[in-house]
N, C-alpha and C positions, 0 to 999 in steps of 0.2 A: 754626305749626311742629309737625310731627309729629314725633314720640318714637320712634325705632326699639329694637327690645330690640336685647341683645346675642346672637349667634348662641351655639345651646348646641355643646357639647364636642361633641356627635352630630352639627351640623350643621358645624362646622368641621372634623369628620374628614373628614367628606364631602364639602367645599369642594373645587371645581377652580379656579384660575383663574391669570392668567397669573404670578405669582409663585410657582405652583409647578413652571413650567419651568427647569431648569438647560440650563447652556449650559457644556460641558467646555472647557474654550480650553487649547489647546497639546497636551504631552505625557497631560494628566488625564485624557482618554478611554481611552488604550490603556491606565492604570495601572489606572481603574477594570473594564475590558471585556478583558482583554488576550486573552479566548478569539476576539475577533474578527478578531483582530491575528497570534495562532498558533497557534491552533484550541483549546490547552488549557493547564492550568495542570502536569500529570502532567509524567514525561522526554520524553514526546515535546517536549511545547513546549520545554521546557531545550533539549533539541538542535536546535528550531528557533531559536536565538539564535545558535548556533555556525554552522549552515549559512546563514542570514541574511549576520554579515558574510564568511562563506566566498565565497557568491555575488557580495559586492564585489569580489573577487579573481578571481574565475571572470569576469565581464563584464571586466577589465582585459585577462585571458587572450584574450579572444577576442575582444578590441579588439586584439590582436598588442603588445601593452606587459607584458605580466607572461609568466614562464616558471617562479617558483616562488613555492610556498605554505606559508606552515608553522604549525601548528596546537598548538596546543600547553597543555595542563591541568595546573596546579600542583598543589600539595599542598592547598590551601586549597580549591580547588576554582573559582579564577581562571581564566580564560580569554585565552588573547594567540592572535590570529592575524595572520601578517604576511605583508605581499608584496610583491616589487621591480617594482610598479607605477608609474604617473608618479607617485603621491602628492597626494591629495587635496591641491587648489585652498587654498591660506588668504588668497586676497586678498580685500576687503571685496568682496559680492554687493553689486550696486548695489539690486535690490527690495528686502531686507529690511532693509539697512543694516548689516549686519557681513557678519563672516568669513565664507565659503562654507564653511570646513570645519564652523560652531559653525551654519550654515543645512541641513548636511546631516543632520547629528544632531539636531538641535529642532526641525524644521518637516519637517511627513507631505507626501508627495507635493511634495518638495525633490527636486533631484538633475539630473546631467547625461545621464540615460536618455530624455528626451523629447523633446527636442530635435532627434539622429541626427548632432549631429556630433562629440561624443567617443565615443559609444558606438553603432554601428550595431546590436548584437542585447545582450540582456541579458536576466536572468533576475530569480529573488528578488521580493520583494513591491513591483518596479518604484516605487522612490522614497521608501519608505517604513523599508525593513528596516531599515539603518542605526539611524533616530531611535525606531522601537519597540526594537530591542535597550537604548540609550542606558536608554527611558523606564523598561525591564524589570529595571534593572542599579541593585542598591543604587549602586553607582561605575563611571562607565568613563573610560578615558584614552585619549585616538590621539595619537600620536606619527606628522608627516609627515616624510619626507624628499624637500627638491624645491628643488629651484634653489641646490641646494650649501648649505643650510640644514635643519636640524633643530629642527621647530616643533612643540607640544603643547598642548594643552588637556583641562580634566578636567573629569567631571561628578558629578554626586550626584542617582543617581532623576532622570535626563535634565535636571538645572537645571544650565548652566554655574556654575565655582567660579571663571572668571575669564574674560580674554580668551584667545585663543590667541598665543603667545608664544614667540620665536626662544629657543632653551636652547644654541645649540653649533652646530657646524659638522657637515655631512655632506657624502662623497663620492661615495654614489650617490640614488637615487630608491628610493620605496617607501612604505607604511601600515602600523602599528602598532595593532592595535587591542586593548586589556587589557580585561576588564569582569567584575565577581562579580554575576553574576543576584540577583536580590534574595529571600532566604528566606521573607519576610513575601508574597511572593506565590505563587512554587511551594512545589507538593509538599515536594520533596527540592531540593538541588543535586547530586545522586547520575548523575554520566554513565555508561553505558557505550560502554567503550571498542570493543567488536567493532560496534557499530552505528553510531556515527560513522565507523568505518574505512570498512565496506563503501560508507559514503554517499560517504567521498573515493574511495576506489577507482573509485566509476560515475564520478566527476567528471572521472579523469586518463582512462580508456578514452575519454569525452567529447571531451575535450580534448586530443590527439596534443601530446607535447614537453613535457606541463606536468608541471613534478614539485610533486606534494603530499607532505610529508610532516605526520606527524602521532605525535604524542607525549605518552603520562600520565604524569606524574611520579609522581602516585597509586599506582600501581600497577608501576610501570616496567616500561612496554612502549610499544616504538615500532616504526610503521611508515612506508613513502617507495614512495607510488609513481608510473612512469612508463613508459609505453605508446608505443611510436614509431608502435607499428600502430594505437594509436586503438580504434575500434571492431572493427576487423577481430581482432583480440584478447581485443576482448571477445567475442565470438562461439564463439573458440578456450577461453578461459576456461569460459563456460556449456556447453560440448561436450566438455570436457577426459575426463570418463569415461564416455561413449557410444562407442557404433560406430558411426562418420561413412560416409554413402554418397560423400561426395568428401573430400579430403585437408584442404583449402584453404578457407577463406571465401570467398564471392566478395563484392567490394567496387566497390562505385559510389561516382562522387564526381562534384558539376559545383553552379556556381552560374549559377543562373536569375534575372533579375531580381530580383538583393540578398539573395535566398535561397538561401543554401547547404545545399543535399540532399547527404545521403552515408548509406549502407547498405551491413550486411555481411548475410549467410546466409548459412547453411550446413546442408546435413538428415543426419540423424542417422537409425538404424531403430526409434526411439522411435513410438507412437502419435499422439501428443499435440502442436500446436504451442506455442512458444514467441518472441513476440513481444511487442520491449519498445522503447517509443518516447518521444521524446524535443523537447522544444520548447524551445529555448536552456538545454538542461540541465537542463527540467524536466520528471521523470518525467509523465507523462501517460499514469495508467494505464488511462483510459476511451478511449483510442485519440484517433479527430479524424479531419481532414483527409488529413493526411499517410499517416494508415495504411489511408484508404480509398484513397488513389490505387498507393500499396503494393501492395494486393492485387488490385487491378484490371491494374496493370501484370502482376505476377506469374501474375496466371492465363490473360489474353491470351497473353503471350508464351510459356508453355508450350505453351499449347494450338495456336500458331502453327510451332511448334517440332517441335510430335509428330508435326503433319499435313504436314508437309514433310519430316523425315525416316521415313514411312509407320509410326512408331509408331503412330499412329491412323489407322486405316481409315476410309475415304469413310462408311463406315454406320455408326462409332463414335458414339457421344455425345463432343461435349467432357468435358474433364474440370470438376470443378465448383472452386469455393474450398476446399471442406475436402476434398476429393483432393492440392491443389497445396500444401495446409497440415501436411499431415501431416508429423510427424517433422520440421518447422522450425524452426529457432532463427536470430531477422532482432531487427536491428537497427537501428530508423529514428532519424534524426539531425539536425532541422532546424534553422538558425538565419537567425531572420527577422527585418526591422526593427521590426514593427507586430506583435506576435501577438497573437491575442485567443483567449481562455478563456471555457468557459462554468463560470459559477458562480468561488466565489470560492475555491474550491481548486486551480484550475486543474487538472484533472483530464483535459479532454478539447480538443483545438486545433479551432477552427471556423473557421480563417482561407479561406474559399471558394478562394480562388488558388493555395492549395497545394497540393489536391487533384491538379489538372493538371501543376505542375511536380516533385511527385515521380513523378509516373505516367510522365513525360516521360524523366526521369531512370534510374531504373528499369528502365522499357522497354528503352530505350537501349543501356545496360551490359549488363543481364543478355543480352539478344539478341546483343551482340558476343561474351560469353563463352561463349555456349553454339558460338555457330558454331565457337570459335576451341578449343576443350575436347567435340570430339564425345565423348568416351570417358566423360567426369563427366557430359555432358549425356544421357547413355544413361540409367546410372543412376539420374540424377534423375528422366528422364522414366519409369523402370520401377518405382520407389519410388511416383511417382504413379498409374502404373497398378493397381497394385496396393491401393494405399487405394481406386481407385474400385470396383476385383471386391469387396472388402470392402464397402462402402458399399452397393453394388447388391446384394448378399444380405443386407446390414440392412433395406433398403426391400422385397425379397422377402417376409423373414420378418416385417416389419412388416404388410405386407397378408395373408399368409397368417392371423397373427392377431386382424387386424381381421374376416378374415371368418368366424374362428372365432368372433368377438364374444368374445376372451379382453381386447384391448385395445382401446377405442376410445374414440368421447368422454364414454363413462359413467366415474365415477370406481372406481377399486379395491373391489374387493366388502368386502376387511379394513379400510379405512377408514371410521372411526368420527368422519362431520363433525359439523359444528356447522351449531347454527339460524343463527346471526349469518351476513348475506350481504355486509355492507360485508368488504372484506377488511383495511383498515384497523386494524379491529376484533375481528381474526380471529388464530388463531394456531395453528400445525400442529406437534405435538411428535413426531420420531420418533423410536420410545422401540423399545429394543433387547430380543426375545424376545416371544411370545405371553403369559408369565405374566405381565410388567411392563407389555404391552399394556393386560392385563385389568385389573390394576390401576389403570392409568392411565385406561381409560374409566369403573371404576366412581367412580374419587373426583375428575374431572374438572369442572370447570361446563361441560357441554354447550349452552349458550350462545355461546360466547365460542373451548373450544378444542377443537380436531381430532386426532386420535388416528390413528396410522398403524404398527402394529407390523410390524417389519421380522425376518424368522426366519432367523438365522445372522447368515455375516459375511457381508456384499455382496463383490461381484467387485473385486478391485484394478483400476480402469481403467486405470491408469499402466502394467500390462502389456497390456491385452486391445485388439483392434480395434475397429472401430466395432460390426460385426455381432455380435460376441460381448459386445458393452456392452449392444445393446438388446434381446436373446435374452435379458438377464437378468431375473430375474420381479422382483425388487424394486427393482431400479435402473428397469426400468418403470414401478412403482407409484410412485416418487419423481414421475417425470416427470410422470406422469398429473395426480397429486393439485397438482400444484403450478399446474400448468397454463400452462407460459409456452415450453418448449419446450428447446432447448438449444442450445449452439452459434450457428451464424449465422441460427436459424431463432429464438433467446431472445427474447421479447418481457415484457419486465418490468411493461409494466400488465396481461398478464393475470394476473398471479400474483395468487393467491385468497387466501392467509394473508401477511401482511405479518410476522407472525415466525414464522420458521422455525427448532425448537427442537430440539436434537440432545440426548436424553438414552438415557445409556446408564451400565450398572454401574459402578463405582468400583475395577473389577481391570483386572487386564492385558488381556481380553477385552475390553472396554468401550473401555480405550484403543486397542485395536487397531481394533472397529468403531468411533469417534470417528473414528481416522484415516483410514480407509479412507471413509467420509463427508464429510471433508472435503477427500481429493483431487479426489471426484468433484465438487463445488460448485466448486473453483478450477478442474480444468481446461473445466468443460461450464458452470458458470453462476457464471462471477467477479462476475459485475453484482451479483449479488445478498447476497454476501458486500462490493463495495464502495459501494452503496447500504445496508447497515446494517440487514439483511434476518434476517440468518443468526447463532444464538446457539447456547449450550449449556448445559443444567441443569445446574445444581451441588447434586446429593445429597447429603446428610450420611453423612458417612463412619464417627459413631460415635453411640450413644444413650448419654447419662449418667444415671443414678436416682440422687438421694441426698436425705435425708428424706420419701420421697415426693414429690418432683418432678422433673421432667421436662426434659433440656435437650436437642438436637439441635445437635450439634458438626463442622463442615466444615473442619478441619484438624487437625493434630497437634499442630500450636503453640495454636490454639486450646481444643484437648483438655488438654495442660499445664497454659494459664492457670486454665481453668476448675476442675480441679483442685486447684491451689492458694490457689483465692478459696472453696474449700467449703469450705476444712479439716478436710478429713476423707475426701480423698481414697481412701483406704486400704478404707473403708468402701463408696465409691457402686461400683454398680455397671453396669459399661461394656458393653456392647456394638456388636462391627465390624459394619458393613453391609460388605457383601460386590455385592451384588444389590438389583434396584428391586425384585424379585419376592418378597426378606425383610419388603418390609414392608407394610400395608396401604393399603387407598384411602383411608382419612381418612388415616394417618399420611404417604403418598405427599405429598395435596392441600397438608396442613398445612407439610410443608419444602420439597418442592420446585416445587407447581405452583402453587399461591394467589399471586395479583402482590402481595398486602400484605405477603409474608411472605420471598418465593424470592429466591435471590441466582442471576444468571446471568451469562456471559459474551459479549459481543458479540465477534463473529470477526470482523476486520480483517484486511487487508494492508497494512503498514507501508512493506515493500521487497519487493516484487514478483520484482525478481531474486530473492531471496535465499529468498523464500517458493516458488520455482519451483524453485533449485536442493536444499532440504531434501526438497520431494516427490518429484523425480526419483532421491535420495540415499536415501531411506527406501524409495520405494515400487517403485523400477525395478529393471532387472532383473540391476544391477551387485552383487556382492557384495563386496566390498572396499570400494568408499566408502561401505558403511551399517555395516560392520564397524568400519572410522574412527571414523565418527561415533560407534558405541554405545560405543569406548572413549574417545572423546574427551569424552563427556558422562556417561558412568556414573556418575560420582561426584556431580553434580547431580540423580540421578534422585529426587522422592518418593514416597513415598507407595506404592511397591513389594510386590505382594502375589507372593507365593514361598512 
């Protein structure tokens, strides 16, 4: 018999074997991981529990069984949303052995969405949303009304508290759902109200007839909305303070093998398009299928159009997609049995067959309207011409340059790269004025990051046309150094720095090139801003000295605190940064560029509508709705230099 020692502490830390595999059974995975389940633990996830069971109500909607929604936020920071749908099922499921309502809330991928016979299109995390909100929710309760019965069941952190249970008599049908998110897992329970709203708002344009209404106690403000036009309204909505080249939306509608296609546009004399598409209600802001057969339709049919009524001459060029796009505002709108997503954000629709049956759709309509509306169809077709004379002296002046060798495929002469060739690994800061430039390359690791100083404010693109966007000398330098292209020509694996860093002053200058930077990323390279591409420095806004040391302060509240934990406030001595160019290369490296030490911002789109209608509001060329806006926000402005 051999003697084994026993394993040291060193060798059982470093033990693998099959006893240290766990196995999450039930709700325990989403409680442990919930960022898998709704992306994050912040408000965003909060309000993905609201829109979760909002979306059960949305699938009832568009099952033709619900016509209202009501939403609705306590004082407490409770949650009830409710709907005169048929009312979740509580008879025993025969697989799991209870109640179907107590199988839809406790078991992931439960539910009556896969099947296709209560529910032909559906949205939300397909079978799931329900029992993660349940698992998310210190308590939740639903309350059914069905078959002249009013039944309820309650839970605690997704464990039922009992069976589900007849309490009373009811005279119609409908779901109740109450639940308090659980604090011990998010952030805050802190909602806002104006971003829930807009999220119902797309839901009812969505959904023609449905009235959502929505309600904080918190706060008390409530809103109810309801759309007869659907979409076609929405369209009128995102167009409301432009000047429209035709009066009207134009709207298609038809359903194609179980796929119901319907689309509004309408063009505006805006530059820029706007298109926002939809897959059983789920924004799908990377496009898909449906939006390629969209555009395909759309530019055939123009182009079929112009050449029959002799707007295009025999020796014309067609027009191209971003001729036909220009100054667009369309709205695609699919609802289909099967959709499939690519990735787990549903982000972008890959469904193959819907490509041809909106193209079909599409086609279709738009061709009868134009015959049937020669007068709007002039205009549309001279809106397009017109973006392509522009476009063809973009490409003019683009070879003209080339063969000056001012622009080609060498990178920007001001650009100060990096050794580092994986891009991965690469990171390109444009950093606002020549003196912050210089600053920034001397106290830079030229390893690692790229340097591209940008002189002035760049061109507002949201007024200018194409030709006069690429005639700009640093709006070309962006394009150049980044290398992926823009528009329908954007190819995102060229792109050479995988973060791309916006650092600019801490005054009204700084915020103004900020913005004016960040309209031209949304409207010419959105990919890159929703790939997780595109950030912004956060420079210290004050230096504090007190005993001889040294602190670097990035807020006001932060400056307060700090102050009052020296005790001796009175004493240190503060100074405002103003400018990147007050301070030096090491002092630059040390707060804002060094990744051990820098705080920055990742720039997302949340609501795409919403982030579409502020650019067009801030940066177009209406004065009145930016006037709005600056008084409707002035009071939350900080940090204000005057």
């Amino acid at each position: 018999m051999v003697q084994q020692d026993s394993p040291s502490p060193q060798q059982q830390e470093n033990s693998y074997t099959a006893q240290d595999i766990q196995v999450l059974d039930g709700l325990e995975a989403v409680r442990r991981r919930p960022g898998m389940y709704i992306g994050s633990t912040d408000q965003r996830g909060l309000h993905h529990l609201v829109c979760e069971i909002a979306y059960n109500c949305i699938d009832e909607a568009m099952a033709g069984c619900c016509t209202q929604v009501q939403v609705t936020i306590r004082q407490d920071g409770t949650v009830e949303v409710a709907d005169n749908g048929r009312g979740i099922p509580t008879d025993i499921h025969q697989a799991s052995g209870t109640s179907a309502l107590e199988t839809v809330m406790t078991i992931l991928h439960a539910g009556a969405k896969f099947g296709g016979r209560s529910y032909m299109v559906s949205g939300g995390l397909h079978g799931v949303g329900a029992a993660v909100v349940n698992a998310l929710s210190s308590w939740l309760r639903v309350d059914v009304k069905r078959e002249g019965r009013l039944y309820r069941q309650e839970y605690q952190k997704g464990i039922p508290q009992g069976k589900v249970t007849a309490i009373g008599k009811a005279s119609d049908t409908g779901t109740v759902t109450t639940f308090l998110a659980d604090a011990s897992i998010f952030d805050n329970l802190d909602y806002d109200f104006n971003t829930l709203a807009q999220t119902f708002r797309e839901l009812a344009y969505l959904n023609k007839g449905l009235e959502i209404s929505f309600k904080d106690e918190r706060q008390d403000q409530e809103m109810t909305f309801y759309f007869e036009g659907g979409i076609a309204s929405f369209a009128r909505h995102l167009n409301r303070d432009r000047t429209l080249i035709h009066p009207r939306p134009i709207y298609v509608s038809k359903m194609i093998n179980s796929t119901d296609v319907e689309v509004a546009l309408q063009y505006n004399d805006a530059f820029t398009e706007s298109i926002f598409s939809f897959a059983n209600c789920v924004n799908t802001v990377n496009g898909g299928t449906h939006v390629t057969g969209f555009r395909a339709a759309l530019t055939r049919v123009l182009n079929d159009y112009a050449r029959k009524s002799k707007l295009l001459k025999d020796d014309d060029s067609n027009l191209s997609g971003d001729d036909v796009r220009e100054g667009l505002t369309a709205i695609i709108n699919v609802k289909l049995t099967e959709p499939q997503f690519e990735g787990q954000t549903k982000t972008k629709l890959s469904n193959a067959e819907v490509k041809s049956q909106v193209e079909s759709v599409v086609g279709e309509g738009l061709n009868l309207y134009l015959e049937e509306h020669p007068n709007e169809a002039r205009k549309i077709i001279e809106k397009c011409l017109t973006a392509a004379r522009a476009r063809e002296a973009a490409r003019r002046a683009r070879e003209l340059i080339i063969r000056k060798g001012v622009l080609d495929t060498t990178l920007p002469g001001k650009l100060a790269d990096c050794s580092e060739k994986d891009p991965s690994r690469s990171e390109l800061y444009l950093v606002e004025g020549d003196s912050a430039g210089g600053s920034a390359k001397q106290g830079r690791d030229r390893r690692f990051q790229a340097i591209l100083p940008l002189r002035g404010k760049i061109l507002n693109v949201e007024k200018a046309p194409m030709d006069k966007m690429l005639g700009h000398e640093e709006i070309r330098a962006i394009i150049t150094a980044l290398g992926t292209g823009i528009d329908d020509s954007f190819d995102l694996s060229r792109l050479r720095y995988h973060r791309v860093i916006i650092m600019t002053d801490a005054d009204v200058d700084g915020s103004h090139i900020r913005t004016l930077l960040l309209t031209f990323f949304f409207r010419h390279m959105a990919a890159l801003i929703n790939q997780g591409h595109l950030l912004i420095a956060q420079p210290p806004l004050y230096r504090v000295r007190s005993n001889k040391r040294q602190y670097w302060v990035y807020s006001e509240k932060e400056k307060e605190g700090l102050l009052k934990r020296l005790a001796e406030g009175k004493k240190a001595e503060i100074q405002r940064y103003k400018g990147l160019g007050e301070m030096t290369p090491v002092q630059l490296w040390e707060t804002t560029m060094n990744p051990t030490s820098r705080t920055m911002l990742q720039v997302g789109i949340e609501d795409a509508v919403k982030a579409n209608r502020i650019f067009h509001t801030l940066m177009g060329h209406e004065v009145a709705p930016r006037k709005a806006f600056i008084q409707a926000h002035a009071r939350s402005v900080r940090n204000l230099d005057i």
